[in-house]
ZADO-1210 file (C-alpha; in nm, 4 decimals, padded with zeros to 6 digits):
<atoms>
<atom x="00.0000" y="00.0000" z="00.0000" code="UNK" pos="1"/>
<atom x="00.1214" y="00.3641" z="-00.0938" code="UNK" pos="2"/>
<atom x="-00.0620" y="00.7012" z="-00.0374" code="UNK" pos="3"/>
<atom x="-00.1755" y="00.6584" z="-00.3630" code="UNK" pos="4"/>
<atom x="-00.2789" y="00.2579" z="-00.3816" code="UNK" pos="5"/>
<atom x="-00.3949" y="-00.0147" z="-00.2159" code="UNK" pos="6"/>
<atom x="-00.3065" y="-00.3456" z="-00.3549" code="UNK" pos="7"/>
<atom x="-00.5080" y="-00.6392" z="-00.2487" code="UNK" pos="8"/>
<atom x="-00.4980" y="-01.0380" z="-00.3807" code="UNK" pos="9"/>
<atom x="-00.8200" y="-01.1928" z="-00.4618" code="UNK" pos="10"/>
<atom x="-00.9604" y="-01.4942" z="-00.6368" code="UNK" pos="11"/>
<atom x="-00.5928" y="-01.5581" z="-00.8070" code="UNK" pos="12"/>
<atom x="-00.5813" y="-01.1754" z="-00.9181" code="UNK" pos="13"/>
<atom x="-00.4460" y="-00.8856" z="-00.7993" code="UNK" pos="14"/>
<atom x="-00.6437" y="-00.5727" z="-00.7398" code="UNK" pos="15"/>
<atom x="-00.4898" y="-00.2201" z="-00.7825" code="UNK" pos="16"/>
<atom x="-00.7349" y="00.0247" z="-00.6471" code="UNK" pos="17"/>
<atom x="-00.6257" y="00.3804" z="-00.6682" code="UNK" pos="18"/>
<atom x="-00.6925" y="00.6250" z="-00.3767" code="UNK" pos="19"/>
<atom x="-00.6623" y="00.9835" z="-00.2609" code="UNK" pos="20"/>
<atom x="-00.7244" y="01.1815" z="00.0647" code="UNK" pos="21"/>
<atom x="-01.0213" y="01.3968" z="-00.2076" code="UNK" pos="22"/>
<atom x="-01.1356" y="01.0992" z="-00.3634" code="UNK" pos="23"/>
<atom x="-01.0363" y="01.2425" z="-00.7081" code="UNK" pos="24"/>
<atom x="-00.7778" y="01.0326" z="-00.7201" code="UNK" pos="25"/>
<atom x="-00.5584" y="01.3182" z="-00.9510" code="UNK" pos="26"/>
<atom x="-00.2573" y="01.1681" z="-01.0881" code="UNK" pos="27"/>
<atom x="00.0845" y="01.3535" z="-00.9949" code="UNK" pos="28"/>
<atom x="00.4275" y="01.2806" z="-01.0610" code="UNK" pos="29"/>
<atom x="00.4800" y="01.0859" z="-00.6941" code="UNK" pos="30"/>
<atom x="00.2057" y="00.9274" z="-00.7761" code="UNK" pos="31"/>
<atom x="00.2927" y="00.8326" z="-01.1441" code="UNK" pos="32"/>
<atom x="00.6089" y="00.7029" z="-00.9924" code="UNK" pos="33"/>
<atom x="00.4743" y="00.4937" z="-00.6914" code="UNK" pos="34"/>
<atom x="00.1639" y="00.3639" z="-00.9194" code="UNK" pos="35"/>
<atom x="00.4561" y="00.1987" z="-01.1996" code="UNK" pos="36"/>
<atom x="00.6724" y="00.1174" z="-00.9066" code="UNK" pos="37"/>
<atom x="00.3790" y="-00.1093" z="-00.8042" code="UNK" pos="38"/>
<atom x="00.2480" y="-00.2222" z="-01.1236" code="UNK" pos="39"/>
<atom x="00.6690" y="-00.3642" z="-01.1302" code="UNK" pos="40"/>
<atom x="00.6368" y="-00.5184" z="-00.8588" code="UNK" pos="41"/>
<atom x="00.3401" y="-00.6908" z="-00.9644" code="UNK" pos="42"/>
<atom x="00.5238" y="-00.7826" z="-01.2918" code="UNK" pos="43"/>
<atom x="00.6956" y="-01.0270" z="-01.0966" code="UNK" pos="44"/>
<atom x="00.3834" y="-01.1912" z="-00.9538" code="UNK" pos="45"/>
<atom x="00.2942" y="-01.2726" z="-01.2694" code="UNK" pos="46"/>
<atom x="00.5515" y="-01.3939" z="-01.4454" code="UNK" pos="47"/>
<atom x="00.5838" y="-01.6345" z="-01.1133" code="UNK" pos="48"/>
<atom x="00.2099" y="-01.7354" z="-01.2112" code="UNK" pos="49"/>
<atom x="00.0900" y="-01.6210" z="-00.8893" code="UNK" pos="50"/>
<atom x="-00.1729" y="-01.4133" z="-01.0109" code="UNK" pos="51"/>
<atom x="-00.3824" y="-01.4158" z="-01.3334" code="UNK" pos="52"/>
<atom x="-00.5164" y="-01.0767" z="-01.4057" code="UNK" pos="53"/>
<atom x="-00.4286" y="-00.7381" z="-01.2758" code="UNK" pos="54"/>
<atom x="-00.7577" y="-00.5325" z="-01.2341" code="UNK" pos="55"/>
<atom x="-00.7370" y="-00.1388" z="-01.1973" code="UNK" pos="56"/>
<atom x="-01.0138" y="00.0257" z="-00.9641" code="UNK" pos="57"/>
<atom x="-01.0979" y="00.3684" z="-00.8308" code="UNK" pos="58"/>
<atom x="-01.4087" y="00.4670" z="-00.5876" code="UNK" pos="59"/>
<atom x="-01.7586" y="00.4654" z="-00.7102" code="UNK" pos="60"/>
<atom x="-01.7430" y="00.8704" z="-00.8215" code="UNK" pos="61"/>
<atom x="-01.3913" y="00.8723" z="-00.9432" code="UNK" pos="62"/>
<atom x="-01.1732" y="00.6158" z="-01.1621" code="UNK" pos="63"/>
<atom x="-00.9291" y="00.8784" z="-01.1697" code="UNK" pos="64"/>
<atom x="-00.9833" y="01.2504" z="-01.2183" code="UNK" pos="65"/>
<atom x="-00.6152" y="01.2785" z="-01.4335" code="UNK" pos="66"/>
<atom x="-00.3230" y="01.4499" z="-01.4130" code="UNK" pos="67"/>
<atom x="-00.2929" y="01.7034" z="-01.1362" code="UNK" pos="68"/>
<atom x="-00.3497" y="01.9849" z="-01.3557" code="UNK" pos="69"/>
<atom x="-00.2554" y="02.2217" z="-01.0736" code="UNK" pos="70"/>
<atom x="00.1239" y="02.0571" z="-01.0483" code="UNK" pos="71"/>
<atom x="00.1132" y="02.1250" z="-01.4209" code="UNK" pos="72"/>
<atom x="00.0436" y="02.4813" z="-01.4041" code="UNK" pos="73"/>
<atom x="00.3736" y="02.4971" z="-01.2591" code="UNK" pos="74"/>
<atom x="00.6136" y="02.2841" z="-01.4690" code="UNK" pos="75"/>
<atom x="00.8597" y="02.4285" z="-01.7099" code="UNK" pos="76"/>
<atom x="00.9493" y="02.3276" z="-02.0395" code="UNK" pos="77"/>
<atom x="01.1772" y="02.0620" z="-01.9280" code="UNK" pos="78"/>
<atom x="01.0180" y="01.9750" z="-01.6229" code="UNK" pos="79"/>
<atom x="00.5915" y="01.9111" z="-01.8328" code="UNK" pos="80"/>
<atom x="00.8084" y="01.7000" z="-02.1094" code="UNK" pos="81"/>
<atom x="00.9611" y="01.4946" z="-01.7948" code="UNK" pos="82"/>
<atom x="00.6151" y="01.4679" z="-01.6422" code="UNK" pos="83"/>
<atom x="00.4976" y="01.3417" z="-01.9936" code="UNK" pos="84"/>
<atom x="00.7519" y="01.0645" z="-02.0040" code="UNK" pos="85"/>
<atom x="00.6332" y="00.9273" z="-01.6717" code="UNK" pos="86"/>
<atom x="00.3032" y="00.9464" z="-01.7410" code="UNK" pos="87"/>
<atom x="00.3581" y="00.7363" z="-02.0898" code="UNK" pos="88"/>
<atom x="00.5996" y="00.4927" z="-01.9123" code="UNK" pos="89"/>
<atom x="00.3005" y="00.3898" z="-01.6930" code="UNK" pos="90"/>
<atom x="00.0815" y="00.2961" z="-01.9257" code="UNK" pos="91"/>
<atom x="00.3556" y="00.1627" z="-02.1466" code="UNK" pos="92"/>
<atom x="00.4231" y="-00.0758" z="-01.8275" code="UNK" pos="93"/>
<atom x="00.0394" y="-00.1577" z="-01.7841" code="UNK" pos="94"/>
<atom x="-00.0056" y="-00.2258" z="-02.1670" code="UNK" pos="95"/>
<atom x="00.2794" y="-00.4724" z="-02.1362" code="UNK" pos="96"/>
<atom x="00.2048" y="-00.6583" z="-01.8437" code="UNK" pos="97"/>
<atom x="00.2368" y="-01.0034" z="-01.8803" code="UNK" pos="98"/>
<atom x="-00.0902" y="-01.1345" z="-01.7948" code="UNK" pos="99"/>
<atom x="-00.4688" y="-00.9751" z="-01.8559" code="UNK" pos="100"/>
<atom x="-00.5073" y="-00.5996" z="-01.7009" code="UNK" pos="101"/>
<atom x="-00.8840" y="-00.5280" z="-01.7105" code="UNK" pos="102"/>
<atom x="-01.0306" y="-00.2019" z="-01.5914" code="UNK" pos="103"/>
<atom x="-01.3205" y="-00.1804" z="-01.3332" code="UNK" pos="104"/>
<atom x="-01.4701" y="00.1838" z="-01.3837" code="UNK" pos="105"/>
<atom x="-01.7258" y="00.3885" z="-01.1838" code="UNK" pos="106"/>
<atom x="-01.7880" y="00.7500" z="-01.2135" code="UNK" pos="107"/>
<atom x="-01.5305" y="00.9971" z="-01.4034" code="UNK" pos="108"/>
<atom x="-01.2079" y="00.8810" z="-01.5968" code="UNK" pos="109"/>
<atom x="-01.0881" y="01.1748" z="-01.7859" code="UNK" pos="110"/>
<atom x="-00.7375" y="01.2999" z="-01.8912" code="UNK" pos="111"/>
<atom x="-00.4837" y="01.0593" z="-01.8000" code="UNK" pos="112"/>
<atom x="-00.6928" y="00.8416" z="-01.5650" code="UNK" pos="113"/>
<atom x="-00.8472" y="00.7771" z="-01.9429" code="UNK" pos="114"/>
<atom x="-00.4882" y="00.7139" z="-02.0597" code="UNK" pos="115"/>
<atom x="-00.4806" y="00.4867" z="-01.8049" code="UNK" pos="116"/>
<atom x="-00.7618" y="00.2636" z="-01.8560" code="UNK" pos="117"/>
<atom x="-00.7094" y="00.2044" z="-02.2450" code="UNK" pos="118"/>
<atom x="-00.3803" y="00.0575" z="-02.1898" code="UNK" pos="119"/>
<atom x="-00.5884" y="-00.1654" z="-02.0235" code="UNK" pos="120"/>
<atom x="-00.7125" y="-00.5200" z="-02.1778" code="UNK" pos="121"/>
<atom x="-01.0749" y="-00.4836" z="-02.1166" code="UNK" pos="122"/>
<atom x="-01.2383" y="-00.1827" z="-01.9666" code="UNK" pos="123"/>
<atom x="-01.5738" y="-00.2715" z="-01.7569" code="UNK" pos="124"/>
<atom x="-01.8014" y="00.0271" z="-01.7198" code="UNK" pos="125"/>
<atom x="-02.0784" y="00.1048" z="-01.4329" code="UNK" pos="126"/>
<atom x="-02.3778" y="00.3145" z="-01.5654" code="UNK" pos="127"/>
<atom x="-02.2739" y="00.6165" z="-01.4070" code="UNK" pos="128"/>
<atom x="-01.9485" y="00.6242" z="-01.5862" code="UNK" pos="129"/>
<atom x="-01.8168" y="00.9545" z="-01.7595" code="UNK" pos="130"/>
<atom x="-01.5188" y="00.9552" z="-02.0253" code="UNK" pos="131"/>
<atom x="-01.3431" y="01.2819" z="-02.1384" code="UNK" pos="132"/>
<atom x="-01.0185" y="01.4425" z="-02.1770" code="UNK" pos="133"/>
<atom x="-01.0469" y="01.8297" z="-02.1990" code="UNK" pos="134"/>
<atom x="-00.6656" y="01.8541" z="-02.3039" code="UNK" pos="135"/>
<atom x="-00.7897" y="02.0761" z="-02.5830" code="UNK" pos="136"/>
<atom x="-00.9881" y="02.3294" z="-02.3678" code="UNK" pos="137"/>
<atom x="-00.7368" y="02.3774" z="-02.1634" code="UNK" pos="138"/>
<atom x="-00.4523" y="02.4087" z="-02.3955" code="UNK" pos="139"/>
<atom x="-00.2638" y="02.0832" z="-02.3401" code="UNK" pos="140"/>
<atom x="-00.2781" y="01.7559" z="-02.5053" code="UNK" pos="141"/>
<atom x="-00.2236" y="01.4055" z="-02.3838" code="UNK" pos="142"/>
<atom x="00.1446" y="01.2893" z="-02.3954" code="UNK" pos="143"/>
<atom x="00.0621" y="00.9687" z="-02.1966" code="UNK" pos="144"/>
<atom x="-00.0114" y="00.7314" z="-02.5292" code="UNK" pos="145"/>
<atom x="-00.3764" y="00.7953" z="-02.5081" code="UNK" pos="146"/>
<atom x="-00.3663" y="00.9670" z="-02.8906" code="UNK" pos="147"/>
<atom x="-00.2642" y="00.6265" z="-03.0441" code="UNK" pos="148"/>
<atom x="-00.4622" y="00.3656" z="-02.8045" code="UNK" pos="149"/>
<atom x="-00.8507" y="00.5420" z="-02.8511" code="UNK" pos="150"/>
<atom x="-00.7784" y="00.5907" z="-03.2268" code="UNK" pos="151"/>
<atom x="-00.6756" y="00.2594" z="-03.2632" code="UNK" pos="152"/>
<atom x="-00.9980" y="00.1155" z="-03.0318" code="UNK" pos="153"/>
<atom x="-01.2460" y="00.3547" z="-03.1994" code="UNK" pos="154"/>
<atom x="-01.1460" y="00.4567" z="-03.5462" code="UNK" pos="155"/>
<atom x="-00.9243" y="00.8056" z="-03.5436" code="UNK" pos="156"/>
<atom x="-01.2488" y="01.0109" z="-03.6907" code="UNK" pos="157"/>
<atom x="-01.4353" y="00.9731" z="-03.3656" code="UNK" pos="158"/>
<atom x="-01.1110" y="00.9921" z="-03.1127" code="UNK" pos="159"/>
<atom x="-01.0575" y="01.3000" z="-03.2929" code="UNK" pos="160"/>
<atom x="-01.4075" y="01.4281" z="-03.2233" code="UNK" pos="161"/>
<atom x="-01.3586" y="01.3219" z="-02.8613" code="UNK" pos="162"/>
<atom x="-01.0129" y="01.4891" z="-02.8198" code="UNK" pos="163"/>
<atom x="-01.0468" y="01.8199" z="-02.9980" code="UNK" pos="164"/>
<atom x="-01.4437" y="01.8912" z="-02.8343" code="UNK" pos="165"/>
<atom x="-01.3239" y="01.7606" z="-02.5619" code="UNK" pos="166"/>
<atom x="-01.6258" y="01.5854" z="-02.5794" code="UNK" pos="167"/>
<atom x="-01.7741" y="01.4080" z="-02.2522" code="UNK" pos="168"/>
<atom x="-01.8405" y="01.0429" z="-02.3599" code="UNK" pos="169"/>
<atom x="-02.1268" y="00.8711" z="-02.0777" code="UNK" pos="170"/>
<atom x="-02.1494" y="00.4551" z="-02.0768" code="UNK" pos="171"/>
<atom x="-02.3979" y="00.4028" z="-02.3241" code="UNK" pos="172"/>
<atom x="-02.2210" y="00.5950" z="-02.6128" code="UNK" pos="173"/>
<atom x="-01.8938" y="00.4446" z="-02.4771" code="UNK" pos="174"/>
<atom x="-02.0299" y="00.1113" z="-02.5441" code="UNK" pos="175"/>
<atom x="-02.1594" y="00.1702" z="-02.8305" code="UNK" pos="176"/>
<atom x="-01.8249" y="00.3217" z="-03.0127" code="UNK" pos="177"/>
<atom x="-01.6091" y="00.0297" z="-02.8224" code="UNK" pos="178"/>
<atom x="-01.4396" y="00.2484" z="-02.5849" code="UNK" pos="179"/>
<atom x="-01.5627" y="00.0049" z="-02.3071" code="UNK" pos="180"/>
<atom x="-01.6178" y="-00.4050" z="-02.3435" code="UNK" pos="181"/>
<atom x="-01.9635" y="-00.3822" z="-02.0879" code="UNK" pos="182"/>
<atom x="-02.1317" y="-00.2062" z="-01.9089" code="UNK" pos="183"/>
<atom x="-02.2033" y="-00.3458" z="-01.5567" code="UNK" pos="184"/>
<atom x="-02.3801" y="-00.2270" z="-01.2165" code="UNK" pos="185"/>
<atom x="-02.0746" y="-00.4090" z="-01.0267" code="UNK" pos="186"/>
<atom x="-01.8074" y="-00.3743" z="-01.2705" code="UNK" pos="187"/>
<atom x="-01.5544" y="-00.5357" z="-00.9665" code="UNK" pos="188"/>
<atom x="-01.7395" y="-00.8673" z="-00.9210" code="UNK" pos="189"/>
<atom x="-01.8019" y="-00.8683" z="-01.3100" code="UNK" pos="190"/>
<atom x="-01.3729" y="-00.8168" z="-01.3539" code="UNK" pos="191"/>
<atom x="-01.3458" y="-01.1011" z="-01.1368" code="UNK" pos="192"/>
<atom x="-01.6302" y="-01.3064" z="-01.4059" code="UNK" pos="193"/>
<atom x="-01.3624" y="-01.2376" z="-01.6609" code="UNK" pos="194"/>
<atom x="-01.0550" y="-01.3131" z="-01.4624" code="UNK" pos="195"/>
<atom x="-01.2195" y="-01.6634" z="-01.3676" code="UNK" pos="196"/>
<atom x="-01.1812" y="-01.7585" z="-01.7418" code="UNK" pos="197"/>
<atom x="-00.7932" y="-01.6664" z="-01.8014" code="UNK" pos="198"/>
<atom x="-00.5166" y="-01.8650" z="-01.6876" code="UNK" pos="199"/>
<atom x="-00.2063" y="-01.7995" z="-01.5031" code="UNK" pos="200"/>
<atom x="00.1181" y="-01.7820" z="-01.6746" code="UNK" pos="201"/>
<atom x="00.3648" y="-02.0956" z="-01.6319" code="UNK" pos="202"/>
</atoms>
């Protein structure tokens, strides 16, 4: 457990579920850093075979908010294009992970918390889910892989749409474009359903 995680074993899987003293669960540099650091560690779990499936949770209002844009505000030159690398080096770590990472989503993803979940296998959606990533309104644009990952999920003509307008996506619209694999009132229990079918490595 971090400041920024809790990491719990279940059912042959290991459970990632991000957390924050505002529920927001914003993601900074120390918590870039300590979130990768973990996901590592878990690396070696699963090339062990200990665990099948990584799943990656938030609370039931927040997957994750995104980058802290108020620690942005402040970067320099040097010091944003640093803060993009470690942003794109966690979800290059989770989109390499050597067994199934799947998603369990409630309430808002946007920005990088977005980034996040579609380096993800399988993202599983509750009702009251909300995608977005207002880079564009605000000036800014995603550095963290999430350009390449939704065009390649939903076709680049409707990423485009959903990154320039900044355009606020809810579940049923998500599911229908293929941004998420179902939509779920217990998207936890239902990560689990899917986890039950995969094997462990080894």
């Amino acid at each position: 457990m971090s400041e920024y995680s809790l990491v719990q074993r279940e059912q042959g899987c290991a459970i990632l579920e991000l957390i924050s003293p505002d529920d927001t669960n914003k993601l900074g540099s120390a918590c870039i850093l300590a979130l990768r650091g973990q996901v590592e560690e878990l690396r070696t779990e699963a090339q062990a075979g200990r665990i099948k499936a990584l799943i990656i949770t938030g609370n039931q209002k927040f997957f994750s908010a995104g980058a802290d844009l108020n620690e942005i505000a402040k970067l320099s030159g040097p010091e944003a294009f640093e803060f993009s690398r470690r942003g794109q080096k966690l979800t290059d770590t989770v989109d390499r992970f050597p067994v199934s990472v799947i998603a369990s989503i409630q309430g808002y993803c946007m920005g990088g918390g977005m980034d996040l979940a579609l380096a993800c296998d399988y993202r599983l959606a509750a009702p009251n889910v909300v995608f977005g990533h207002r880079g564009a309104s605000l000036g800014l644009i995603t550095g963290w892989g999430g350009t390449q990952r939704l065009a390649r999920l939903i076709g680049k003509p409707r990423a485009l749409q959903m990154f320039l307008l900044s355009e606020m996506v809810g579940a049923e619209e998500a599911r229908r474009i293929g941004l998420v694999d179902k939509i779920t009132d217990d998207p936890l229990r239902r990560a689990f359903e899917v986890a039950s079918g995969l094997q462990a490595p080894g």
